[in-house]
C-alpha positions as CSV (number, residue, x, y, z in Angstrom):
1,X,0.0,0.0,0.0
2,X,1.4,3.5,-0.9
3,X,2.2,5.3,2.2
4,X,0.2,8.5,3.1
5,X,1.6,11.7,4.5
6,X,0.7,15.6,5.4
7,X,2.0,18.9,3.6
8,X,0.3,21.5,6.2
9,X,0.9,24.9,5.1
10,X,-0.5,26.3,8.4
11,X,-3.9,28.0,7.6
12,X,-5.3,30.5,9.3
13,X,-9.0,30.3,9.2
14,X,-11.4,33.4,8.4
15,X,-11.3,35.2,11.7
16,X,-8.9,33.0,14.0
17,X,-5.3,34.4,15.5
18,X,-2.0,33.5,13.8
19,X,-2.0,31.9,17.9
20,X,-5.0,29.8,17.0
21,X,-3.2,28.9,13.4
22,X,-0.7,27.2,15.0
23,X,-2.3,25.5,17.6
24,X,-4.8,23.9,15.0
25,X,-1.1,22.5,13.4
26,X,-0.1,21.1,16.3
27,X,-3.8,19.2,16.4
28,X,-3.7,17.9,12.9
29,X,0.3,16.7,13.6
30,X,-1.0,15.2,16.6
31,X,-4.0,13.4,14.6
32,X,-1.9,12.5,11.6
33,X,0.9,10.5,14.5
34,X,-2.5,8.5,16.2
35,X,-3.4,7.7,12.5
36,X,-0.3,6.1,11.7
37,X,0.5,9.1,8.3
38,X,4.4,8.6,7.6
39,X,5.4,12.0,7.9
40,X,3.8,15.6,8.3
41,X,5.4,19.0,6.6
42,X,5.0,22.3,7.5
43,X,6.0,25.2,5.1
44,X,7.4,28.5,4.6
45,X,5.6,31.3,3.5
46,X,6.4,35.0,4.4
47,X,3.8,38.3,4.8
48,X,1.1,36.3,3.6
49,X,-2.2,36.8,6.0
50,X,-3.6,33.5,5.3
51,X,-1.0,31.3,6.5
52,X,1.2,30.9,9.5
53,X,4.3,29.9,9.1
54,X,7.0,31.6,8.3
55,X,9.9,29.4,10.0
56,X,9.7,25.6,9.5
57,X,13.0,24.8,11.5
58,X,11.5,26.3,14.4
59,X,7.8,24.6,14.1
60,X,9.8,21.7,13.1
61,X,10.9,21.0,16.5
62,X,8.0,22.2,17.9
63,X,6.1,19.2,16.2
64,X,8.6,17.0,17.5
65,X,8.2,17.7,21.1
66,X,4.5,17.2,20.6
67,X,4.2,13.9,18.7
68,X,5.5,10.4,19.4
69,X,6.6,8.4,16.4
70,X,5.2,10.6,12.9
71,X,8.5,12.0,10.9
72,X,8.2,15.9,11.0
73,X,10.0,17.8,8.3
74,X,9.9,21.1,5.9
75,X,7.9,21.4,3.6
76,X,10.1,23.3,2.6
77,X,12.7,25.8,4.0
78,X,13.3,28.4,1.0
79,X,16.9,28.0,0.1
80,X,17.3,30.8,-1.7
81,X,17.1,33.4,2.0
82,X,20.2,31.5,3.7
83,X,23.3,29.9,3.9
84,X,23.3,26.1,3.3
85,X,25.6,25.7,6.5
86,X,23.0,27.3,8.7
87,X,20.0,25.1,7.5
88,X,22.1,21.9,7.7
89,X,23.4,23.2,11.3
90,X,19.9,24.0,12.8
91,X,18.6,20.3,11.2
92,X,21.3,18.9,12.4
93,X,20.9,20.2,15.8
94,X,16.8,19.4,15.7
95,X,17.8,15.5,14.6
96,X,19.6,15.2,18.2
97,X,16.0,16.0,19.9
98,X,13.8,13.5,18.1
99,X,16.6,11.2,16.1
100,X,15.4,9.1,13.3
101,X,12.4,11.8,13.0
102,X,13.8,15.0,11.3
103,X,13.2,15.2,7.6
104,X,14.6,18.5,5.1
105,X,12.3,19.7,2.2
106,X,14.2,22.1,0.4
107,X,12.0,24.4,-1.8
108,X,13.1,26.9,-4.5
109,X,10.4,29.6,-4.7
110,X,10.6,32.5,-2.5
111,X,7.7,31.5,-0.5
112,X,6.8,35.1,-0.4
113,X,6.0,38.4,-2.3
114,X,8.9,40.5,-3.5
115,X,9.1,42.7,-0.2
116,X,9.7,40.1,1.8
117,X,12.3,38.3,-0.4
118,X,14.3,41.9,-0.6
119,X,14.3,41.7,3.3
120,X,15.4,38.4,3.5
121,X,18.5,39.0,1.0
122,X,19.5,42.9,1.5
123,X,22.6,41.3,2.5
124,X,23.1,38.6,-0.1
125,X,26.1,39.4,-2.8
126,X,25.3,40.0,-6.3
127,X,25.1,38.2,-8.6
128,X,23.9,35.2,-5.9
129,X,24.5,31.7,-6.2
130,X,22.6,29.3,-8.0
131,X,19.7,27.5,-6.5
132,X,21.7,23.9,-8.0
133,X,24.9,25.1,-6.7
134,X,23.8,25.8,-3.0
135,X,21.4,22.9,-3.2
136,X,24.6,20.4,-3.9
137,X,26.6,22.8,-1.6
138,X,23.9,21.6,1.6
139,X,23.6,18.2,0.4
140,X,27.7,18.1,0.8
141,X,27.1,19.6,4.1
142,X,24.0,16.7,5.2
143,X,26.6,13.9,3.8
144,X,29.8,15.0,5.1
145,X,31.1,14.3,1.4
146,X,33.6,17.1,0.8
147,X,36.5,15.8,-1.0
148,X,39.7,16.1,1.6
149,X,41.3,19.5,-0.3
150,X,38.3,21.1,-0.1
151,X,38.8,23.9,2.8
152,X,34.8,22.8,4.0
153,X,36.2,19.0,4.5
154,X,36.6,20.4,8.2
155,X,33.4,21.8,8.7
156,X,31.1,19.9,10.8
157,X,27.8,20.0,12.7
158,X,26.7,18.7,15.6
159,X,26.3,15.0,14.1
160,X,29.4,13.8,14.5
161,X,30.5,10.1,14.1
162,X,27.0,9.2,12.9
163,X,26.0,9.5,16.3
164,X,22.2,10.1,15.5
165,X,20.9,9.7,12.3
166,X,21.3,12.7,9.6
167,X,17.8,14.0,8.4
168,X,16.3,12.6,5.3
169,X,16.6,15.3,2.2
170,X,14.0,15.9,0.0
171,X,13.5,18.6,-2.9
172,X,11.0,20.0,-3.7
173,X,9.7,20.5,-7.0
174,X,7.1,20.1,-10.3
175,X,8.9,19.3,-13.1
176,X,11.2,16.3,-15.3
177,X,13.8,18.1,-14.6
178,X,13.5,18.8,-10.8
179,X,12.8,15.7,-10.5
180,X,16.3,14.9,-12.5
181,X,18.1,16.9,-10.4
182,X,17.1,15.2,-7.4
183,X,17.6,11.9,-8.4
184,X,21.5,13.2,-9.5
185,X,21.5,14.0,-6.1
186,X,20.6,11.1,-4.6
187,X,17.7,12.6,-2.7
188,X,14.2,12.3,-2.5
189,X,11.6,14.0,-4.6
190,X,8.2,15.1,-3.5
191,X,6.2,16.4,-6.8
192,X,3.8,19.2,-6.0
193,X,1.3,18.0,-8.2
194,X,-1.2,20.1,-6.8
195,X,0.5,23.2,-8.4
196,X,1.1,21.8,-11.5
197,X,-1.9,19.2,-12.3
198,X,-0.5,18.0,-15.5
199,X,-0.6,13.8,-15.1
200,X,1.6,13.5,-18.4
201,X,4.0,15.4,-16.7
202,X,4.0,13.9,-13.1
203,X,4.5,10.1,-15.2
204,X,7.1,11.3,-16.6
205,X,9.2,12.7,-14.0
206,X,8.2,9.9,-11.9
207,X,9.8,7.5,-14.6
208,X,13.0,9.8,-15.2
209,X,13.6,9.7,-11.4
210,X,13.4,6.1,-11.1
211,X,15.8,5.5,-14.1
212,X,18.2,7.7,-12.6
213,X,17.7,6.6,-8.9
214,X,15.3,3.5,-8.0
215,X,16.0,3.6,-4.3
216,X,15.1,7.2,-4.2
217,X,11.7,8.3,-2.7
218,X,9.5,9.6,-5.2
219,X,6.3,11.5,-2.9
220,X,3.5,13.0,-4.7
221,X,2.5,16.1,-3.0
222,X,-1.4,16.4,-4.0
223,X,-4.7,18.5,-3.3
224,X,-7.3,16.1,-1.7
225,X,-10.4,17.0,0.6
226,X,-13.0,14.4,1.7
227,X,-16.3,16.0,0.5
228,X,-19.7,14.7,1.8
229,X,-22.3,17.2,1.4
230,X,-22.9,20.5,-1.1
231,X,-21.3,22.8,1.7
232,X,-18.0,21.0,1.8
233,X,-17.8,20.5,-2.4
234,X,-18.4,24.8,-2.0
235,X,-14.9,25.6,0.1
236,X,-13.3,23.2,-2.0
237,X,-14.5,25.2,-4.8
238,X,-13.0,28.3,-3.1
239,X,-10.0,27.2,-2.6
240,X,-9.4,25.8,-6.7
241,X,-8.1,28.5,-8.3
242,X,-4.3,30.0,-8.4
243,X,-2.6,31.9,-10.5
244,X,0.9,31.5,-12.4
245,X,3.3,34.5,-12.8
246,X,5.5,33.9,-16.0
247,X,8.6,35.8,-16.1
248,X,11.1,37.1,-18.6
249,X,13.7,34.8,-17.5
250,X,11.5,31.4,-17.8
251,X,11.2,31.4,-13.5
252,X,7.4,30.8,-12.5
253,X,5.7,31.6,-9.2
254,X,2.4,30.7,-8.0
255,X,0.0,32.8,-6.0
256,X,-3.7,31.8,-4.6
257,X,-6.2,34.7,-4.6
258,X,-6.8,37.4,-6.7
259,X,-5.7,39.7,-3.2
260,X,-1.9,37.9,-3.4
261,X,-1.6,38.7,-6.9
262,X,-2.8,42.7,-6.1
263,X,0.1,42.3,-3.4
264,X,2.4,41.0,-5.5
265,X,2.1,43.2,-8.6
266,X,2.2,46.0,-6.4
267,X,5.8,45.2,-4.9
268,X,7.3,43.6,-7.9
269,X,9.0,46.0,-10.9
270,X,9.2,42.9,-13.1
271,X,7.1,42.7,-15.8
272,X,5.4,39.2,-15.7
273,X,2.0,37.4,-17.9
274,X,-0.5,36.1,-15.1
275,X,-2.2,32.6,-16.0
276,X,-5.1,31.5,-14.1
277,X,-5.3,28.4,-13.6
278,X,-8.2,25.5,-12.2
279,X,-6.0,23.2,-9.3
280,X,-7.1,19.6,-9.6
281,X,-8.8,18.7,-5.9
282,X,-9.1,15.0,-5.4
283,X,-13.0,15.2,-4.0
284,X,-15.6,12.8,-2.7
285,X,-16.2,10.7,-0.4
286,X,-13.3,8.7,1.2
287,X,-13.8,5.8,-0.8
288,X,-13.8,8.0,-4.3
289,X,-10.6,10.2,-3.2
290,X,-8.7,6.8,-2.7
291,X,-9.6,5.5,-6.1
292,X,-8.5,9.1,-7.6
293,X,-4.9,8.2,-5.5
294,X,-4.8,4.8,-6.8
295,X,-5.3,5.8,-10.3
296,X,-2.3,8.5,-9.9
297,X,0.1,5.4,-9.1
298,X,-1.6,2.9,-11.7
299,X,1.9,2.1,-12.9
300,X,3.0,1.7,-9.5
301,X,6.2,4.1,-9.5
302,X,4.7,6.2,-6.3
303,X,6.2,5.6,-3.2
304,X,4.2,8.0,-1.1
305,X,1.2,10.5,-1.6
306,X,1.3,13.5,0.6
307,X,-2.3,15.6,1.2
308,X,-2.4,19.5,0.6
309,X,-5.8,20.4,1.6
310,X,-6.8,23.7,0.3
311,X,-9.5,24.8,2.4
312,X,-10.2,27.8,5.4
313,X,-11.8,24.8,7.2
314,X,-10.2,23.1,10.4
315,X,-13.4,20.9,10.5
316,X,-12.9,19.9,6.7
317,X,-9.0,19.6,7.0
318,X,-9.5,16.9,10.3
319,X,-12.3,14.9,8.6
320,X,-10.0,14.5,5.3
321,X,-7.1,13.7,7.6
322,X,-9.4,10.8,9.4
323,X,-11.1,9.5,6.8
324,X,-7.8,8.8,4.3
325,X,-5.9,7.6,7.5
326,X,-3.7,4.5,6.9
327,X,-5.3,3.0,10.4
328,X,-8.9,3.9,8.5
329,X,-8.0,2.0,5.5
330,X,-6.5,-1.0,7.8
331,X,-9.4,-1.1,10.3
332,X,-12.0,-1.4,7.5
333,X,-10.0,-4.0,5.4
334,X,-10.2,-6.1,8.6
335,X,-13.5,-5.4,9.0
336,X,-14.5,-6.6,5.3
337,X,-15.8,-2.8,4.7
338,X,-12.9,-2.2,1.9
C-alpha cells in the first residue's frame, strides 16, 4: 500500500489568530501521529495573511516535542534566504532531539512576495549563487562528502560520528527536470502536483527519477479533501483557483487569490504574464478520493502521496485527515468494509 503523509501549510482560518493557526497545526500533527500518516510537513511562507508559518525549523521541532513516532519535516525551507551551512546546522541540531524523526524539504520559490524576499536577502552578494549550486553545496554539508582538499572538508555540525541519524533530504519541485536533479543528487523528490496538475507530466518525471535513482523516494504532493455534502464541495470550490506569474527569464511563481496577486504586482518591478489556472482537488467521499490516488500510481512508481488540503476549514482539513488515514483503510479491510 502507498504510504500517506501531510503537507500543512499552516492556515489560518477566516477570523482566528496566527495563535489559534498554529495551535490547529499542532492538532492535525497530533492526529496524523495516532493515524499512523508517515510523515507531516510544515512550510514556509512570508507576509502572507492566510497562513502561519514563516519558520519551518523552528515549528519543526516544535512538532517533535509534541508527537510520538510521525516523521516531521519542511515542507520546505526556502533556500534561496540562507546559507546552506546554517539550515544543515539547525537540522542537524533538531535531529539530536527526536533522532530518526527529522526530515529537510528544500523548496526553490521565495515563499513570499517580492518585499519580503528583498528583506530576506538585502545582504546577499550580487550576482547570488545558483539554487543547483547551494542545493549540492547543503547536500555536501548533510553527507559530510567534501573531498579532503576542499577547505569545507573540516566543517562539521553537531552530528558527528554518525551518532544520531542525519535528516532525510527531500526537494521540492514540479517538473522532469526537478525531478532529475534530485535523483542526480541522490535525494528524495516530492512532486507538488497540486500546483502543476499536469498527469503527463507527473508520469514522466516519476519515470526519469526512477531510471536515474530507483531507491530514491519519489512523494507525490497532491490537493485532496473528503467531501460529503454540497457545503464542503463549495470551500473546496473556493480554494481551486491560483494563479501562475510567467517571467522574462523562464522562473514561475504561484500565487492563490486574486488579493496575493494585487500584493504581489504592487511590490514587484518585473514585468510578468498572469495565467489563471483551475487546481485539480481529489474530491468525494473517502472511498472515491482513494480510487483518484490509486489511479495517480496505476503504474505503481509512487512511493508516497502527501495531502495538501486547500480549504479555510479546520473541520474539513480533520475529517479528510481521518477519513484517508492508513489505520482507517486497515481497520476497515479487517472489517470486510474495503
Amino acid at each position: 500500500m502507498t504510504s500517506m503523509s501531510i503537507l500543512d501549510q499552516s492556515p489560518i482560518d477566516i477570523n482566528e489568530t496566527v495563535n489559534e493557526g498554529i495551535q490547529r497545526t499542532v492538532e492535525l500533527a497530533q492526529l496524523a501521529d495516532n493515524l499512523k500518516y508517515t510523515r507531516y510537513f510544515v512550510a514556509e511562507h512570508h507576509n502572507i495573511p492566510e497562513v502561519a508559518g514563516t519558520s519551518p525549523e523552528i515549528l519543526v521541532t516544535h512538532l517533535l516535542n509534541k508527537t510520538n513516532e510521525i516523521r516531521i519535516g519542511s515542507g520546505g525551507v526556502m533556500l534561496q534566504h540562507y546559507s546552506p551551512f546554517k539550515v544543515i546546522e539547525q537540522f542537524h541540531f533538531i535531529s539530536h532531539l527526536a533522532p530518526g524523526r527529522v526530515d529537510l524539504g528544500i523548496g526553490k520559490a521565495p515563499g513570499g512576495f517580492p518585499l519580503a524576499t528583498q528583506a530576506l536577502q538585502s545582504e546577499f552578494k550580487s550576482p547570488q549563487v545558483t539554487f543547483n549550486d547551494k542545493f549540492q553545496l547543503l547536500n555536501n554539508f548533510n553527507n559530510r562528502s567534501f573531498k579532503e582538499d576542499d577547505a569545507y572538508h573540516q566543517l562539521q555540525t553537531s552530528i558527528r560520528d554518525n551518532e544520531v541519524p542525519k535528516p532525510k533530504l527531500f526537494l521540492l519541485g514540479g517538473s522532469d527536470r526537478s525531478a532529475q536533479f534530485a535523483a542526480n543528487e541522490n535525494v528524495g523528490f516530492v512532486y507538488a502536483f497540486f500546483i502543476n496538475s499536469n498527469v503527463d507530466m507527473l508520469r514522466s518525471a516519476v519515470k526519469s527519477y526512477k531510471q536515474q535513482y530507483p531507491e530514491g523516494r519519489f512523494i507525490v504532493a497532491v490537493a485532496a479533501v473528503v467531501t460529503e455534502n454540497e457545503n464542503d464541495k463549495e470551500l473546496v470550490k473556493d480554494g481551486r483557483t491560483n494563479y501562475a506569474l510567467h517571467f522574462k527569464d523562464g522562473r514561475k511563481i504561484t500565487v492563490n487569490t486574486k488579493e496575493q496577486l494585487e500584493a504581489f504586482s504592487k511590490q514587484s518591478a518585473e514585468h510578468f504574464e498572469v495565467e489563471e489556472k483551475q487546481i485539480d482537488v481529489l474530491e468525494g467521499s473517502a472511498t472515491e478520493v482513494k480510487h483518484q490516488l490509486s489511479q495517480l500510481n496505476n503504474e505503481g512508481l509512487i512511493d508516497e502521496f502527501m495531502l495538501h488540503m486547500p480549504v479555510q476549514n479546520h473541520k474539513l482539513r480533520v475529517k479528510t485527515v481521518e477519513k484517508l488515514a492508513p489505520s482507517y483503510t486497515i481497520a476497515n479491510q479487517k472489517e470486510g468494509v474495503l
